[in-house]
PDB file as gemmi writes it, atoms N, CA and C in Angstrom:
CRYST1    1.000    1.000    1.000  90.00  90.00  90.00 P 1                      
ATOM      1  N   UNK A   1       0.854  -1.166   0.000  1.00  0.00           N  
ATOM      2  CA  UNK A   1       0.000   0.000   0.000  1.00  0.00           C  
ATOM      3  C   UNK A   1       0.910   1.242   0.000  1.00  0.00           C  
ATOM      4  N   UNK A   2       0.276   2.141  -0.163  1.00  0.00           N  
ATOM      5  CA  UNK A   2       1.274   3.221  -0.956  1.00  0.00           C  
ATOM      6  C   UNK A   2       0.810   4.363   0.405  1.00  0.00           C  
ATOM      7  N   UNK A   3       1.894   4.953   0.695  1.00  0.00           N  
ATOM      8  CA  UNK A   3       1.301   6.347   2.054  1.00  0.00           C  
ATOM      9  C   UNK A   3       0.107   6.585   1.231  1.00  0.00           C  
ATOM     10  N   UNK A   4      -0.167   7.221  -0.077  1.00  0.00           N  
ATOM     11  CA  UNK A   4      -1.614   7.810  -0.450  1.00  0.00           C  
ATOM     12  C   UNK A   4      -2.499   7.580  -0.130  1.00  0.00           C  
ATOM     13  N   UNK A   5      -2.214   5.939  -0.481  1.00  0.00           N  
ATOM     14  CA  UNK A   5      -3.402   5.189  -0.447  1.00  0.00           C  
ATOM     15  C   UNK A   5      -3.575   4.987   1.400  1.00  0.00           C  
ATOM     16  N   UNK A   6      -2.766   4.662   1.818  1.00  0.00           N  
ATOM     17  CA  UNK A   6      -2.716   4.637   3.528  1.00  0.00           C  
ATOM     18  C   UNK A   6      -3.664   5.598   4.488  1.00  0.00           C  
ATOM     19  N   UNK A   7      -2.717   7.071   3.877  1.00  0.00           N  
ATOM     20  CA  UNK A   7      -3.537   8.194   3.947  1.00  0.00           C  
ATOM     21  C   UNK A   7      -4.996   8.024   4.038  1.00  0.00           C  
ATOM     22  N   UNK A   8      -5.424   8.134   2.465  1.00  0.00           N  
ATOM     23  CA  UNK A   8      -6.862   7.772   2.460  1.00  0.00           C  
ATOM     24  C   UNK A   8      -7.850   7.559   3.296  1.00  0.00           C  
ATOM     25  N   UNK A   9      -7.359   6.203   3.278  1.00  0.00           N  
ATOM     26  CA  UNK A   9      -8.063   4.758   3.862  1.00  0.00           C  
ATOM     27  C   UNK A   9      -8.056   5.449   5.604  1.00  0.00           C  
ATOM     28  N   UNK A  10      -6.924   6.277   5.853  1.00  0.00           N  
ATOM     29  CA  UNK A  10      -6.890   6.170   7.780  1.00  0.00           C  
ATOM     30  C   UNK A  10      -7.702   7.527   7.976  1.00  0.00           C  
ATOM     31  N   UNK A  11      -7.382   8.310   7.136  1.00  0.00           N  
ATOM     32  CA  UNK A  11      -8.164  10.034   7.430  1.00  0.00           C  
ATOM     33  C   UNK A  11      -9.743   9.543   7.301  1.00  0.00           C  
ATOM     34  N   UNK A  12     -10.081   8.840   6.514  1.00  0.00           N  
ATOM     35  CA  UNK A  12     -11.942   8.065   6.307  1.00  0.00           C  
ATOM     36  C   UNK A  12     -12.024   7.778   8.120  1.00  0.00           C  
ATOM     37  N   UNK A  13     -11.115   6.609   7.897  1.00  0.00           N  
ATOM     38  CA  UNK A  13     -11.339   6.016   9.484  1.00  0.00           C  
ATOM     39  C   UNK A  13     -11.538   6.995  10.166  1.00  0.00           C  
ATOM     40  N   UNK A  14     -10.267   7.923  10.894  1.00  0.00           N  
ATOM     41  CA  UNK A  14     -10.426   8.619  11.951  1.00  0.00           C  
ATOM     42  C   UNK A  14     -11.776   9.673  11.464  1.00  0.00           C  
ATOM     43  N   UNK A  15     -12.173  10.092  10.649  1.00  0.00           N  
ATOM     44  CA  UNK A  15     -13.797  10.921  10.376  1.00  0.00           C  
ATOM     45  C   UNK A  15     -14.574   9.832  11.523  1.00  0.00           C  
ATOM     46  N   UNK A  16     -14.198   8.607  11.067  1.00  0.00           N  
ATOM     47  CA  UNK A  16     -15.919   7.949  11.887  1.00  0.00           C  
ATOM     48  C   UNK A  16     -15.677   7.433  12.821  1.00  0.00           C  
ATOM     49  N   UNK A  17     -13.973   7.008  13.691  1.00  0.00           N  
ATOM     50  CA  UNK A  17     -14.015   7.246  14.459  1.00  0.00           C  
ATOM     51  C   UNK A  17     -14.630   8.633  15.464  1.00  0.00           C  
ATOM     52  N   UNK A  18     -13.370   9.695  15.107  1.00  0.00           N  
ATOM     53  CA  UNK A  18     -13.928  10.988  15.934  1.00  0.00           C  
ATOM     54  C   UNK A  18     -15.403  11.619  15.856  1.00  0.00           C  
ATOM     55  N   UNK A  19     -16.234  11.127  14.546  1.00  0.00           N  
ATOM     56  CA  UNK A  19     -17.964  11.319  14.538  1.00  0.00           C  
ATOM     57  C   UNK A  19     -18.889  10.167  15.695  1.00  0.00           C  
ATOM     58  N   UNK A  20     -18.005   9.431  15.940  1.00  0.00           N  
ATOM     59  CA  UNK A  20     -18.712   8.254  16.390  1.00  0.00           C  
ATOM     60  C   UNK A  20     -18.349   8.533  18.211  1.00  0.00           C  
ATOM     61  N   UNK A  21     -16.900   8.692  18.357  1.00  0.00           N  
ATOM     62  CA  UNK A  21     -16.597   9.136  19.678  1.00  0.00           C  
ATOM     63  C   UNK A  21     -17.068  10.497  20.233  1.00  0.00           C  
ATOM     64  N   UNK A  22     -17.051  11.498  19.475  1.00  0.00           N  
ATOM     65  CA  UNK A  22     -17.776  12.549  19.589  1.00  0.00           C  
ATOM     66  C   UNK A  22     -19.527  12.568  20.119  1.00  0.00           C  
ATOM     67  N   UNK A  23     -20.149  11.958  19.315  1.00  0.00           N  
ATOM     68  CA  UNK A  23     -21.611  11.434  19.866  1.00  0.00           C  
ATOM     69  C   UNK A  23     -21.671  10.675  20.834  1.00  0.00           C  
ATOM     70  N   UNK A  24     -20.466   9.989  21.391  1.00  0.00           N  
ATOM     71  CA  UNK A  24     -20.636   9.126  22.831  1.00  0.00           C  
ATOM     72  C   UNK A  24     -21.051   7.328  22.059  1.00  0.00           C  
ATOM     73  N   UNK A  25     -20.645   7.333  20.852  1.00  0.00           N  
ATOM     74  CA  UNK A  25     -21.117   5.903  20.738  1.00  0.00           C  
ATOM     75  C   UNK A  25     -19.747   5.355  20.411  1.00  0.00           C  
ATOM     76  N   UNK A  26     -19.463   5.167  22.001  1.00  0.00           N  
ATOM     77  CA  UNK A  26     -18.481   4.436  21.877  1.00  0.00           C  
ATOM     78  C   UNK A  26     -17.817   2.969  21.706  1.00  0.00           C  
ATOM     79  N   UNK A  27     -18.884   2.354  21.137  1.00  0.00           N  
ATOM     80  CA  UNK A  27     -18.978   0.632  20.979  1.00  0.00           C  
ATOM     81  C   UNK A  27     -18.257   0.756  19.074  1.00  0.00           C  
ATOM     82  N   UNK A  28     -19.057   2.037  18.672  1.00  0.00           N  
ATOM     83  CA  UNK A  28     -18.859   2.089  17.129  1.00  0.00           C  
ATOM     84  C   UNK A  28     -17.674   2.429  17.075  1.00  0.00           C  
ATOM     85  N   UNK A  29     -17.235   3.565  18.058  1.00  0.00           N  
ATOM     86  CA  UNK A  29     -15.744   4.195  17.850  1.00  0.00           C  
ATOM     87  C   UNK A  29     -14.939   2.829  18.219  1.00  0.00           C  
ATOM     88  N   UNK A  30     -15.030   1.933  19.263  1.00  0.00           N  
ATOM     89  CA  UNK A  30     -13.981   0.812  19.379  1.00  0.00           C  
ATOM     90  C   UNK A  30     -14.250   0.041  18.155  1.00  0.00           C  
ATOM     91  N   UNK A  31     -15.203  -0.106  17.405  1.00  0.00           N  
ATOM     92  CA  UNK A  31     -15.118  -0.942  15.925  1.00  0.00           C  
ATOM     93  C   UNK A  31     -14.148  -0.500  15.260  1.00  0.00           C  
ATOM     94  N   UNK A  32     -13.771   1.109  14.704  1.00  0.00           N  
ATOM     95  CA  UNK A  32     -13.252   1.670  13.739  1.00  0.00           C  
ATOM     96  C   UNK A  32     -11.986   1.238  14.324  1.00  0.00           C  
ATOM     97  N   UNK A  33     -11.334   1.213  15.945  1.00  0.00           N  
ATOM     98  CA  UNK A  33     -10.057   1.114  16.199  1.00  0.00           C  
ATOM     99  C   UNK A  33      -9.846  -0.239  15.939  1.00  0.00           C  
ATOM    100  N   UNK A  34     -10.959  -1.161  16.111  1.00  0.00           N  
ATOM    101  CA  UNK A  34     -10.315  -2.665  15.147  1.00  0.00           C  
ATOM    102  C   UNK A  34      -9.985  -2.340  14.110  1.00  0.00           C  
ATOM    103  N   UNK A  35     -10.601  -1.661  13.566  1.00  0.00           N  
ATOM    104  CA  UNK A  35     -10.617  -1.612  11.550  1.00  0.00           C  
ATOM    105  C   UNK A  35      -9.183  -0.572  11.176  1.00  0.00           C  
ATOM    106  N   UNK A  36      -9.273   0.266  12.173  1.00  0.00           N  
ATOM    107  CA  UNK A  36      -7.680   0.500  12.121  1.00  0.00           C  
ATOM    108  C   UNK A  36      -6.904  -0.253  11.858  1.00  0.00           C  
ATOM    109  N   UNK A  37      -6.464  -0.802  13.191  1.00  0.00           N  
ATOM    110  CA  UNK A  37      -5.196  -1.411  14.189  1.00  0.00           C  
ATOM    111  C   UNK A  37      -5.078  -2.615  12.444  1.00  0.00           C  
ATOM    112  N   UNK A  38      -6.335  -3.147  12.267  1.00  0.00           N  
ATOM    113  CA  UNK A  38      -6.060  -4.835  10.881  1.00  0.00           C  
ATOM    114  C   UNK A  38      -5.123  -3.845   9.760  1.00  0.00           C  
ATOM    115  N   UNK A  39      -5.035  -2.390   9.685  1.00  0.00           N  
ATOM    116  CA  UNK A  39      -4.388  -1.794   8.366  1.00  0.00           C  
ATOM    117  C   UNK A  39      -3.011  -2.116   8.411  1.00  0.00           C  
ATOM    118  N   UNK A  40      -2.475  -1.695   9.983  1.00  0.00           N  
ATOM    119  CA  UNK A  40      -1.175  -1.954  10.316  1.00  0.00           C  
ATOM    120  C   UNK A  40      -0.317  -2.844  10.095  1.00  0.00           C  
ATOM    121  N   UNK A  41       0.886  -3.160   9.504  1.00  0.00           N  
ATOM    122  CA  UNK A  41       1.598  -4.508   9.821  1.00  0.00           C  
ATOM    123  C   UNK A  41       1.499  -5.085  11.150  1.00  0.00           C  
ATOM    124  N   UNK A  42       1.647  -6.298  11.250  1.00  0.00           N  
ATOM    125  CA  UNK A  42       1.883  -7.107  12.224  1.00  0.00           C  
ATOM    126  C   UNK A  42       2.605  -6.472  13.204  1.00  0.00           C  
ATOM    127  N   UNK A  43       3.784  -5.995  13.026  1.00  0.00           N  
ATOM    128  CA  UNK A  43       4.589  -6.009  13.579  1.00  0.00           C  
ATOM    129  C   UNK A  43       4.177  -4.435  14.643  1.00  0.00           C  
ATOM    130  N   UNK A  44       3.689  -3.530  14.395  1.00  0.00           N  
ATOM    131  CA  UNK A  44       3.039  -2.318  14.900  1.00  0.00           C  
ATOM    132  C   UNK A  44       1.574  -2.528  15.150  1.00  0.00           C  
ATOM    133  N   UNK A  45       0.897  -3.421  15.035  1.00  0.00           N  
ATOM    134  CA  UNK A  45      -0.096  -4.323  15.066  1.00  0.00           C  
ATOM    135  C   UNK A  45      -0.497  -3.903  16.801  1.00  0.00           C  
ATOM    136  N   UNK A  46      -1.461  -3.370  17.630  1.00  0.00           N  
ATOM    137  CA  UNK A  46      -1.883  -3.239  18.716  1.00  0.00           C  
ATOM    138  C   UNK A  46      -2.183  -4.652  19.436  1.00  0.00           C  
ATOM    139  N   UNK A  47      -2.441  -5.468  20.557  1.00  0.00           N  
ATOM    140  CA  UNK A  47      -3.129  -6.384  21.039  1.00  0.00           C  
ATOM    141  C   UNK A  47      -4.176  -6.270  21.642  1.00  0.00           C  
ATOM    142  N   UNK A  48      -5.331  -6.239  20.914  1.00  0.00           N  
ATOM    143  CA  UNK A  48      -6.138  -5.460  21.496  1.00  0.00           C  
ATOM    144  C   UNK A  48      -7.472  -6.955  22.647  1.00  0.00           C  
ATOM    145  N   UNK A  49      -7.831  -6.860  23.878  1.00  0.00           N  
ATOM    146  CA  UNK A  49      -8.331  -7.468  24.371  1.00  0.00           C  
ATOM    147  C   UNK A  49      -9.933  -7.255  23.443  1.00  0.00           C  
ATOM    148  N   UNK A  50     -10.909  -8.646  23.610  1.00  0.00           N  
ATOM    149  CA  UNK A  50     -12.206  -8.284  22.938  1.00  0.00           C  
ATOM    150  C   UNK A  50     -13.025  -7.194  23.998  1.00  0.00           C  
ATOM    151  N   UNK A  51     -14.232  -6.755  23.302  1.00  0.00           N  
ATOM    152  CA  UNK A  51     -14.714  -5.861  24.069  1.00  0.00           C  
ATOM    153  C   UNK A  51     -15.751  -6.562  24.366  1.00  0.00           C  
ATOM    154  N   UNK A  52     -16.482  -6.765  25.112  1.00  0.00           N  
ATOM    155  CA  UNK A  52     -17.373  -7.797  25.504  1.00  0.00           C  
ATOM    156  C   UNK A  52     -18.585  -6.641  26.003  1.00  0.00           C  
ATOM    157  N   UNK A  53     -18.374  -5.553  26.970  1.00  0.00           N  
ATOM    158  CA  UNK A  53     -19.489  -5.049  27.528  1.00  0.00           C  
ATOM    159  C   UNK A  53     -19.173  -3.718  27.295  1.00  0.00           C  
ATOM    160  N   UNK A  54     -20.379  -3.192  26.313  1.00  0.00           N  
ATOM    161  CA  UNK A  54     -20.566  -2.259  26.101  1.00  0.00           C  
ATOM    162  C   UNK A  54     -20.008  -0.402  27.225  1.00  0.00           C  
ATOM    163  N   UNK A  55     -20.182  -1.272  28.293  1.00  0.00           N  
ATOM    164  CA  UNK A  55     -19.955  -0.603  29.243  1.00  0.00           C  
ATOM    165  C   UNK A  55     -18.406   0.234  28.965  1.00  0.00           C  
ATOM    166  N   UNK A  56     -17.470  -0.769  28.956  1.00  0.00           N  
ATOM    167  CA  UNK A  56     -16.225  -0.495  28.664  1.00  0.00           C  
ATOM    168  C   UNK A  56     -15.448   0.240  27.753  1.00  0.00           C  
ATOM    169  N   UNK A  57     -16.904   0.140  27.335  1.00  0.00           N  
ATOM    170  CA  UNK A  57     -16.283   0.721  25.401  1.00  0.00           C  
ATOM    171  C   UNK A  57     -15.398   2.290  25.728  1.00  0.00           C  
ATOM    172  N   UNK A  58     -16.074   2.800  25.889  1.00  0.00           N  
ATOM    173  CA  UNK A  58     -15.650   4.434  26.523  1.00  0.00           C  
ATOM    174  C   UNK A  58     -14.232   4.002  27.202  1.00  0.00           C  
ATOM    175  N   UNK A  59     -13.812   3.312  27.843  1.00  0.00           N  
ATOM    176  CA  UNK A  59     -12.107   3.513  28.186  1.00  0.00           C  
ATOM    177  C   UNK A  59     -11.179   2.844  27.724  1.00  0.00           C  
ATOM    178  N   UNK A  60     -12.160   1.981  26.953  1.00  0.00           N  
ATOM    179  CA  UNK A  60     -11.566   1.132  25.741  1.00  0.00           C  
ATOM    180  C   UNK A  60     -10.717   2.151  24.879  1.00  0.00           C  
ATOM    181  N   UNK A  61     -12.052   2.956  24.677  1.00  0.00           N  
ATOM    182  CA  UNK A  61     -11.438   3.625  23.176  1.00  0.00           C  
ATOM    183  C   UNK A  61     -10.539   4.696  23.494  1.00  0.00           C  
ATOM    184  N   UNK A  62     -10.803   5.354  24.594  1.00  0.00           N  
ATOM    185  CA  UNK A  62      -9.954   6.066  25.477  1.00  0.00           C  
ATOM    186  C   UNK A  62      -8.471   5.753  25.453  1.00  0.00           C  
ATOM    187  N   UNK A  63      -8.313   4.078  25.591  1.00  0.00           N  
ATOM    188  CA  UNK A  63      -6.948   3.601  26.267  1.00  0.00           C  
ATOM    189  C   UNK A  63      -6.174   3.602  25.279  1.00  0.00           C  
ATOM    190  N   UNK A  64      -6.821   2.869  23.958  1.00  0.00           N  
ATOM    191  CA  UNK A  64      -6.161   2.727  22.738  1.00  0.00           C  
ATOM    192  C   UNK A  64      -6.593   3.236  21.710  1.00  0.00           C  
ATOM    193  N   UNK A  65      -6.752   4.900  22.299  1.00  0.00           N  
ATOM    194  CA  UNK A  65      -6.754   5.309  20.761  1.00  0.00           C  
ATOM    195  C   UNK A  65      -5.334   6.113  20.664  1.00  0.00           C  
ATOM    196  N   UNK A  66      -4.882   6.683  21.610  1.00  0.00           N  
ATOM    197  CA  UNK A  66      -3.788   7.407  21.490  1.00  0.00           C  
ATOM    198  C   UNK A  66      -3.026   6.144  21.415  1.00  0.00           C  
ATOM    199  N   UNK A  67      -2.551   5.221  21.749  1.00  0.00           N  
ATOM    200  CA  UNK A  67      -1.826   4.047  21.349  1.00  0.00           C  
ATOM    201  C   UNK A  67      -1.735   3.845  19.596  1.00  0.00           C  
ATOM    202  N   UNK A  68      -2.842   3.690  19.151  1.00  0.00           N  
ATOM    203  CA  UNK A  68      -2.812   3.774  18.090  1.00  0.00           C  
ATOM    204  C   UNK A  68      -2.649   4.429  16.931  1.00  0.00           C  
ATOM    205  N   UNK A  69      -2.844   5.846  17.530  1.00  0.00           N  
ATOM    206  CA  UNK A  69      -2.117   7.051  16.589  1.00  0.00           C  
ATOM    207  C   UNK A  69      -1.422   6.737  16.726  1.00  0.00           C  
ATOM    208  N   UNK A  70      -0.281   6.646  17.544  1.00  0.00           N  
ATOM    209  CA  UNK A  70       1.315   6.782  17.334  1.00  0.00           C  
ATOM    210  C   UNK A  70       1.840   5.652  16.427  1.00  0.00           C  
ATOM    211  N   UNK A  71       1.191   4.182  16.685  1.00  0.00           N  
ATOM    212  CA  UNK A  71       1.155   3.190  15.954  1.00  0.00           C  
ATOM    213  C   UNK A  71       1.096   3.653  14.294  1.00  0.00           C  
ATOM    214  N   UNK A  72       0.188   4.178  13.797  1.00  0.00           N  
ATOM    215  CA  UNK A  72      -0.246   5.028  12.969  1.00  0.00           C  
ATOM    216  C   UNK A  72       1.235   5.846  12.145  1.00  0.00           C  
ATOM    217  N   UNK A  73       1.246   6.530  13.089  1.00  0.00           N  
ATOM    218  CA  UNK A  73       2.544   8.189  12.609  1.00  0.00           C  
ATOM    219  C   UNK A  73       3.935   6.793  12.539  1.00  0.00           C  
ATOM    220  N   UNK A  74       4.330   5.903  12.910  1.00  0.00           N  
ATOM    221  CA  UNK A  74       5.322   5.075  13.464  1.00  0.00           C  
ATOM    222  C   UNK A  74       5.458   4.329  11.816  1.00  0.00           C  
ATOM    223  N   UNK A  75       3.796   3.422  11.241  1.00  0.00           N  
ATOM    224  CA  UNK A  75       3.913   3.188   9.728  1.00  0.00           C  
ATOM    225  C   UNK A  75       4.311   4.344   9.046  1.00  0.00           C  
ATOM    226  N   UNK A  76       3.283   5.185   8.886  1.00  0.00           N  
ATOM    227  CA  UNK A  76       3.621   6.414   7.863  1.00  0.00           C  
ATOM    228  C   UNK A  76       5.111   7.151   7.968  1.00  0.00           C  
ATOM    229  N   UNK A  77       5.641   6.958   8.629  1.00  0.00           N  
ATOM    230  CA  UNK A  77       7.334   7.114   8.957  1.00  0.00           C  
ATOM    231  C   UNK A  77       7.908   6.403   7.893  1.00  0.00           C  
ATOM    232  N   UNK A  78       7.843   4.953   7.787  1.00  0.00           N  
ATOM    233  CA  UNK A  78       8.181   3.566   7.234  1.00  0.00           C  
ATOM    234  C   UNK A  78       7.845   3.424   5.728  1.00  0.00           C  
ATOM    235  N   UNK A  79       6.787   4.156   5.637  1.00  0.00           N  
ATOM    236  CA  UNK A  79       5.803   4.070   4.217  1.00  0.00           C  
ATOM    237  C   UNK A  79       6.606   5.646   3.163  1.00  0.00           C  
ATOM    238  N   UNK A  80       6.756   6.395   4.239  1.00  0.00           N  
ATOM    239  CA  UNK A  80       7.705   7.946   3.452  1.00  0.00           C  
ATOM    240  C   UNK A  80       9.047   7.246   3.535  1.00  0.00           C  
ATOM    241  N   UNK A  81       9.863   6.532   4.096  1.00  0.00           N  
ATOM    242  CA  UNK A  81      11.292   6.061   3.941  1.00  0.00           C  
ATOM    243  C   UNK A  81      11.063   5.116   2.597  1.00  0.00           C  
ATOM    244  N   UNK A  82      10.019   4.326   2.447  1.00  0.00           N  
ATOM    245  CA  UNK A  82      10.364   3.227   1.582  1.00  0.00           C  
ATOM    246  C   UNK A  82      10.277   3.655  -0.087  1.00  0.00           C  
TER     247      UNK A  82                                                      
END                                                                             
């Protein structure tokens, strides 16, 4: 995948993440951070525990979303070198 295309695909994401966390539906915002985190190589790849109760979702997404930006800026580093 090409940064452009990377680009793309993650600026979409974070829209429906931050539309989705913004409204407080935070079960949807922890979906998008799965649908993230699968873009990543393996190797920058998050471990993310399942989310089981809705309840959680909110510190879920809380815990690992800044985890995952950096995850994020860490490829696109990798993707402008290559």
């Amino acid at each position: 995948m090409s940064l452009q295309e990377f680009d793309t695909l993650i600026d979409r994401m974070k829209l429906a993440f931050e539309g989705a966390d913004n409204l407080g539906q935070y079960v949807e915002a922890a979906k998008v951070l799965f649908q993230m985190n699968a873009q990543l190589p393996d190797d920058l790849q998050l471990i993310f525990e399942e989310l089981d109760d809705p309840e959680d979702a909110k510190s879920f997404v809380k815990q690992y979303g800044a985890e995952l930006k950096y995850a994020i800026v860490n490829y696109r580093q990798r993707l402008m070198i290559s």
